[in-house]
C-alpha positions as CSV (number, residue, x, y, z in Angstrom):
1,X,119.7,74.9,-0.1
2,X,120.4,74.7,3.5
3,X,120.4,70.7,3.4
4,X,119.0,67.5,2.8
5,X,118.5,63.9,3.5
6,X,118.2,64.2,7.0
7,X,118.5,60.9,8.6
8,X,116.9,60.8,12.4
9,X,117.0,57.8,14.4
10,X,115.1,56.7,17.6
11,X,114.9,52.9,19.1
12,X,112.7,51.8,16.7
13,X,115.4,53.0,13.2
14,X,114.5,55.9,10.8
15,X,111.9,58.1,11.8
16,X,111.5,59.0,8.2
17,X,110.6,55.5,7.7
18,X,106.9,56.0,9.7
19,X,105.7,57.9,6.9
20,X,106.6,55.9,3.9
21,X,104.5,54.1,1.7
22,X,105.4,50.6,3.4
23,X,104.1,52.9,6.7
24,X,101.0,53.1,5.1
25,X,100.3,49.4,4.5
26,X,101.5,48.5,7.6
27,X,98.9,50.7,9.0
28,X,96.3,49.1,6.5
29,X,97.2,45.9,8.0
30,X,96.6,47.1,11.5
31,X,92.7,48.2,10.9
32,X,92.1,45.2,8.7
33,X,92.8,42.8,11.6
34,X,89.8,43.1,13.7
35,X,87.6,43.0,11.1
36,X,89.4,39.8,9.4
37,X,89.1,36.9,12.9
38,X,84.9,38.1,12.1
39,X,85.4,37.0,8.3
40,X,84.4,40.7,7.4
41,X,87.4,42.4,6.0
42,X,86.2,44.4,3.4
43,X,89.4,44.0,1.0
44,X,88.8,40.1,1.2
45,X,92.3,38.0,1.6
46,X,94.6,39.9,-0.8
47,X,98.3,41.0,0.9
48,X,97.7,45.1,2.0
49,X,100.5,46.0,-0.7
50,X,98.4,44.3,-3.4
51,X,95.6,47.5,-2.7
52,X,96.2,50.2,-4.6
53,X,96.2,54.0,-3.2
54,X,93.6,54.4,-6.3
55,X,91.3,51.5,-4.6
56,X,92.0,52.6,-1.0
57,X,90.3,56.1,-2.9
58,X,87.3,54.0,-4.2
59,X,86.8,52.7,-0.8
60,X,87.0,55.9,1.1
61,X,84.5,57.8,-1.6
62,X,82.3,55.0,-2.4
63,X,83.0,52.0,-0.6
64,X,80.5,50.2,2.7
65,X,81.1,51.8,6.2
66,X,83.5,49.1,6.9
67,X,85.9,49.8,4.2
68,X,85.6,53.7,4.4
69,X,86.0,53.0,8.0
70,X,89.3,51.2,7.5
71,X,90.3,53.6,5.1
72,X,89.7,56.7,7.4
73,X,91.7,55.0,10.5
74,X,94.7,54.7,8.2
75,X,94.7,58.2,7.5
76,X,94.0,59.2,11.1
77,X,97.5,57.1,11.7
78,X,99.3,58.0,8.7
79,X,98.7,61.5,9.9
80,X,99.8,61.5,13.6
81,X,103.3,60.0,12.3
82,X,103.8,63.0,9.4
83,X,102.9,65.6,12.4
84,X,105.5,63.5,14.5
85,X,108.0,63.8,12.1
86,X,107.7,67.2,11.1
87,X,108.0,68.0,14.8
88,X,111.2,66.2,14.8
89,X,112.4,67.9,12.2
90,X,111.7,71.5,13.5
91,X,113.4,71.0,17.1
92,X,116.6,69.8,14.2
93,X,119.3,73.1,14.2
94,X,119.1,72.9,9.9
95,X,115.0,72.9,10.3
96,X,114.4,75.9,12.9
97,X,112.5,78.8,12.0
98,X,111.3,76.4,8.9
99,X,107.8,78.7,7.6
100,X,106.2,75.9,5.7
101,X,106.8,72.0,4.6
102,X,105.4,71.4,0.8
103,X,104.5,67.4,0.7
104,X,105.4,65.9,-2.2
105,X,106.4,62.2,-3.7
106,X,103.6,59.6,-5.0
107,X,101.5,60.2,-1.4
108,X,100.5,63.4,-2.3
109,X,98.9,62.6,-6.2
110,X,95.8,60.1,-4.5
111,X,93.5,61.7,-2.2
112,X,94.1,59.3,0.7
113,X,97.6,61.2,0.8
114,X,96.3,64.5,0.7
115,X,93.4,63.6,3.1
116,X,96.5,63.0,5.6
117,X,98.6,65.9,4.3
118,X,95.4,67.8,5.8
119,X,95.0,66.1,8.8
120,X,98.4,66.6,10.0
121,X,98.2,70.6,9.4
122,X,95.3,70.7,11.6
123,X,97.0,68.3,14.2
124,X,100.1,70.6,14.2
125,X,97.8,73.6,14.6
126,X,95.9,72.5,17.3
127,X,99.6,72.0,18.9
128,X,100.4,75.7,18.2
129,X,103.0,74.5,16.0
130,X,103.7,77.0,13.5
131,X,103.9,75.6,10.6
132,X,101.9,76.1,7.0
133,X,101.8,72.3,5.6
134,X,100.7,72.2,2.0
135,X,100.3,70.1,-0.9
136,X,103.2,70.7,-3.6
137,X,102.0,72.8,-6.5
138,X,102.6,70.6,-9.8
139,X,101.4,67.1,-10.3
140,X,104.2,65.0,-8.0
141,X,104.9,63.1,-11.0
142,X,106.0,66.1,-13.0
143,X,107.5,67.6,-9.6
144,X,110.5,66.0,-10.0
145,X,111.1,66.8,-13.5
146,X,110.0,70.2,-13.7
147,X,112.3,71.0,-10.5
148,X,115.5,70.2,-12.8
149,X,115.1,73.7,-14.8
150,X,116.6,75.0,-11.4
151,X,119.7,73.4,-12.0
152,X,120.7,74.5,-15.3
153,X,123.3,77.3,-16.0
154,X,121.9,80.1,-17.5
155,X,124.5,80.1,-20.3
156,X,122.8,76.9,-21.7
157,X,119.3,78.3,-21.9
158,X,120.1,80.5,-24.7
159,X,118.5,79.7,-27.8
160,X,116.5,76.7,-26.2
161,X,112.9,75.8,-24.9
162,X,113.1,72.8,-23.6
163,X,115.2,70.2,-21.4
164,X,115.7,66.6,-20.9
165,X,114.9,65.9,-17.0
166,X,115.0,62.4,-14.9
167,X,113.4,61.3,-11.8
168,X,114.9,58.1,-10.6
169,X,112.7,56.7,-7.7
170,X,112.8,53.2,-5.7
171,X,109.7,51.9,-8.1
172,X,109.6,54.1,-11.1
173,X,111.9,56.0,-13.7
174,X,110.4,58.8,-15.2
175,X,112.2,61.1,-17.9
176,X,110.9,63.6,-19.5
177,X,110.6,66.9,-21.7
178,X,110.0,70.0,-19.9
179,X,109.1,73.3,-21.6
180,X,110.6,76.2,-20.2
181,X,108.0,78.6,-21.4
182,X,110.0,81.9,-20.2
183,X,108.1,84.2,-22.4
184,X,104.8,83.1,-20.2
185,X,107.1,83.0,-16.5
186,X,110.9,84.0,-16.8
187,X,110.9,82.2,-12.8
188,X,109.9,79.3,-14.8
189,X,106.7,79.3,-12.8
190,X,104.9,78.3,-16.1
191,X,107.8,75.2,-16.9
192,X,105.9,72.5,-17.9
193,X,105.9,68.6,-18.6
194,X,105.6,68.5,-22.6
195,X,106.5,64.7,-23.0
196,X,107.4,61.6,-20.6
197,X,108.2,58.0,-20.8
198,X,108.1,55.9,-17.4
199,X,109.1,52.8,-16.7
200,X,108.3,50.9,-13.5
201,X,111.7,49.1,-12.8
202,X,110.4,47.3,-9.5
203,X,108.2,45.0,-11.8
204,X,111.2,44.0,-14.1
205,X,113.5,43.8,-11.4
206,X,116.6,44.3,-14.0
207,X,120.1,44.6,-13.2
208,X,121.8,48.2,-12.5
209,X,123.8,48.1,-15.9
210,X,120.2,47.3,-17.5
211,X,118.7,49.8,-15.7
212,X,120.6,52.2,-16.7
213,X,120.0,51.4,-20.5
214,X,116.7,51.6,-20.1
215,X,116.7,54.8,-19.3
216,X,119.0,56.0,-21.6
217,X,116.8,54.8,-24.1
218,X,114.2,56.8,-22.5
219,X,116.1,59.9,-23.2
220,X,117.0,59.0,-27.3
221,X,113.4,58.0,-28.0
222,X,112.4,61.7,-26.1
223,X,115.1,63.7,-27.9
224,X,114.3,61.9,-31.3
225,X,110.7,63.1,-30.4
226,X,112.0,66.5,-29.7
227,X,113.1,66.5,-33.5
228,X,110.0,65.5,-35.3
229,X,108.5,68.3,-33.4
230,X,110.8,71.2,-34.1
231,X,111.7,71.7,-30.1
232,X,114.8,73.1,-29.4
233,X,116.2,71.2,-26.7
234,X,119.3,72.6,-24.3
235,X,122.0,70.2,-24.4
236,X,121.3,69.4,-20.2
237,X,120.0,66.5,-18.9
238,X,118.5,67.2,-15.1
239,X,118.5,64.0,-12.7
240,X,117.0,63.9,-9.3
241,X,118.1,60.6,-7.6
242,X,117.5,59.4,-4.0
243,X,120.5,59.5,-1.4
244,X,123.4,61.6,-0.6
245,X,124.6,63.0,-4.0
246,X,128.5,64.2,-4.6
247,X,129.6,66.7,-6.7
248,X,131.1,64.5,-9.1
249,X,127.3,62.9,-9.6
250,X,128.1,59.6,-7.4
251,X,126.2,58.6,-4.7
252,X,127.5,58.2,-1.5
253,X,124.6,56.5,0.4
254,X,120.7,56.0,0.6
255,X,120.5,54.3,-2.8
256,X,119.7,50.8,-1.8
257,X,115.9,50.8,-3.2
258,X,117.4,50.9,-6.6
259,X,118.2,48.0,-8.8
260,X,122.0,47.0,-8.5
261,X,124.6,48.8,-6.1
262,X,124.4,52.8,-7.4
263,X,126.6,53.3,-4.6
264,X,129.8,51.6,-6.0
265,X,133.0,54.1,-6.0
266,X,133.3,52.7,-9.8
267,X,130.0,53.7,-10.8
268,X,128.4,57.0,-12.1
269,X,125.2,57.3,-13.5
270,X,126.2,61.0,-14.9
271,X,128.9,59.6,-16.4
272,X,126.9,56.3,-18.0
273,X,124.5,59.3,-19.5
274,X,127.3,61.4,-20.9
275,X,129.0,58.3,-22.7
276,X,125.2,56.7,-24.0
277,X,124.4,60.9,-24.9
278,X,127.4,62.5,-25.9
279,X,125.3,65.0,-27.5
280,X,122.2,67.1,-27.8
281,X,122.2,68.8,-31.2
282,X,125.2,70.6,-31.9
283,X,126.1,70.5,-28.6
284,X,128.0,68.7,-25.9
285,X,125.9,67.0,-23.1
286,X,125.9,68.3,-19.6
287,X,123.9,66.3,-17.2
288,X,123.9,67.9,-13.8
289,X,122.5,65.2,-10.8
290,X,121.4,65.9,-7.4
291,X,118.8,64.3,-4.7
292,X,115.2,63.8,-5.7
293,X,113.5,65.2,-3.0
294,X,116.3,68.5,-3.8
295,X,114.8,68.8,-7.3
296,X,111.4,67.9,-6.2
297,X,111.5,70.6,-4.1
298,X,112.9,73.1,-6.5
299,X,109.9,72.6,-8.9
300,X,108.7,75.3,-5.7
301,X,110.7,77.7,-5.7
302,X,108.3,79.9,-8.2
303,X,106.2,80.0,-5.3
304,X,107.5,80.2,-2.2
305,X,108.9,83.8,-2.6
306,X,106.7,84.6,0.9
307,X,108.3,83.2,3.2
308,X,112.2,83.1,4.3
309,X,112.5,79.2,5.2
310,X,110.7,76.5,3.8
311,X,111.4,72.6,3.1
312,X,109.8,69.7,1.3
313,X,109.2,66.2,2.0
314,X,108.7,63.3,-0.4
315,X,106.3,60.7,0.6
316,X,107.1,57.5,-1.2
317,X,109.6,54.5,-1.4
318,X,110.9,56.2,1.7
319,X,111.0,59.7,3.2
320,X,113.3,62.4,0.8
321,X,113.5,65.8,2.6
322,X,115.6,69.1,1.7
323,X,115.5,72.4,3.3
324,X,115.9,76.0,1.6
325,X,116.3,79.6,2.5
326,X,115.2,82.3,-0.3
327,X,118.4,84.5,-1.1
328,X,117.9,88.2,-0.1
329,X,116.5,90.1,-3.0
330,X,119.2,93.2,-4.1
331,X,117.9,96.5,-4.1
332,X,118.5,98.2,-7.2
């Protein structure tokens, strides 16, 4: 991994921030205007963030002309600002000679998102900008989970099929069970989401310590279901979690969309795991942590053997974004 969390500023704050999911209803704002002083908006009175990406799909596949129309301009926008950004990125030092970006995050799972993904690869073509832009490979939801087989030592894989993996985001916690199916893909190219339990903290609004509980109960009721049916998971739990991650599992900065302060020198969420999960099995717990958009992006590295740079960005809450370069293969 060559980096991550890239923060660029102009006059107007984060450039990252253009492409977020508070970017996109901004932008639905915008094109429901006009039509709103003529007493024709076609999404009535509600607030833009009350419209769900799964409507804004309705409306684009089956909705009047107006709607689609709305729905189409968004996209149009959305997609300028992603091909702005990604040209910002690639004029960065840490982002030149980047082959292709892999969009990830909760954008990419509706087909509004990947109607933009696709617009912005032909805008960034038609620039002669060259760059491959494509939609990540798993279901974003189980991106961020299936990612965290990447950070486990091989030492602990041993006698195991399975892990416990975490994806902490600024609306939802997921965790889940992921298979490591080696016999099918010994890249883990075939790792696979077996179980999950989410939780979408932004409605409950609870208190960091709470949070936290939460989700360690998440883990207990997944290991207990790892029992009942005979799974043997590695004593690892794998957490992806926005901001700037230190090696010790704290977070230095870019938490502040999650519930509490997670960026307090007296609190570690590896450490709150380890105490509530001492142990999986027979075994002592190890819980590695690192950035979300980090593991997200590692859920790729199966499939990105073709090319020497690459990067991912997350489309969500806010923008996440990491950068790799694939290790030189030894000769034998």
């Amino acid at each position: 991994m060559d980096g991550y969390n890239l923060e660029l500023k102009d006059e107007n704050g984060f450039i990252g921030d253009r492409a977020s999911k508070k970017a996109l209803y901004g932008l639905l704002d915008k094109w429901r205007k006009p039509l709103a002083k003529e007493g024709k908006d076609p999404f009535g009175e509600r607030p833009s963030r009350d419209i769900g990406k799964k409507e804004l799909d309705e409306a684009l596949a089956n909705g009047d002309s107006a709607a689609a129309g709305v729905v189409h301009a968004v996209i149009e926008d959305f997609a300028q600002e992603l091909a702005f950004i990604i040209r910002k990125f690639l004029k960065e030092k840490s982002w030149r000679d980047t082959a292709r970006f892999v969009i990830g995050g909760g954008m990419r799972e509706h087909r509004v998102g990947e109607l933009a993904i696709g617009r912005a690869a032909i805008l960034l073509k038609a620039d002669e900008v060259a760059i491959d832009l494509v939609p990540i490979s798993n279901d974003p939801t189980d991106a961020g989970l299936i990612g965290a087989v990447q950070l486990v030592p091989p030492w602990i894989l041993k006698g195991h099929d399975s892990i416990l993996a975490v994806d902490i985001g600024g609306t939802n916690m997921r965790a889940g069970i992921v298979t490591l199916n080696l016999k099918r893909a010994s890249d883990f190219a075939k790792a696979a989401v077996h179980e999950r339990e989410i939780w979408r903290h932004v409605d409950d609004q609870p208190k960091r310590d709470e949070a936290v509980d939460e989700l360690t109960d998440m883990l207990l009721k997944l290991i207990r279901r790892a029992e009942k049916e005979g799974m043997d998971l590695a004593p690892f739990i794998g957490v992806g979690c926005p901001g700037r991650i230190e090696a010790d599992g704290s977070i230095e900065r870019g938490a502040q969309n999650l519930p509490g302060n997670w960026e307090s020198s007296r609190f570690n969420l590896s450490n709150c795991i380890t105490a509530a999960i001492p142990r999986i099995g027979e075994h002592e717990t190890v819980v590695v942590m690192h950035n979300d958009a980090v593991v997200q992006g590692l859920s790729e590295v199966p499939f990105m053997s073709d090319v020497k740079h690459w990067g991912v960005l997350t489309l969500g809450t806010g923008l996440g974004n990491a950068r790799f370069t694939n290790r030189e293969v030894e000769k034998e």
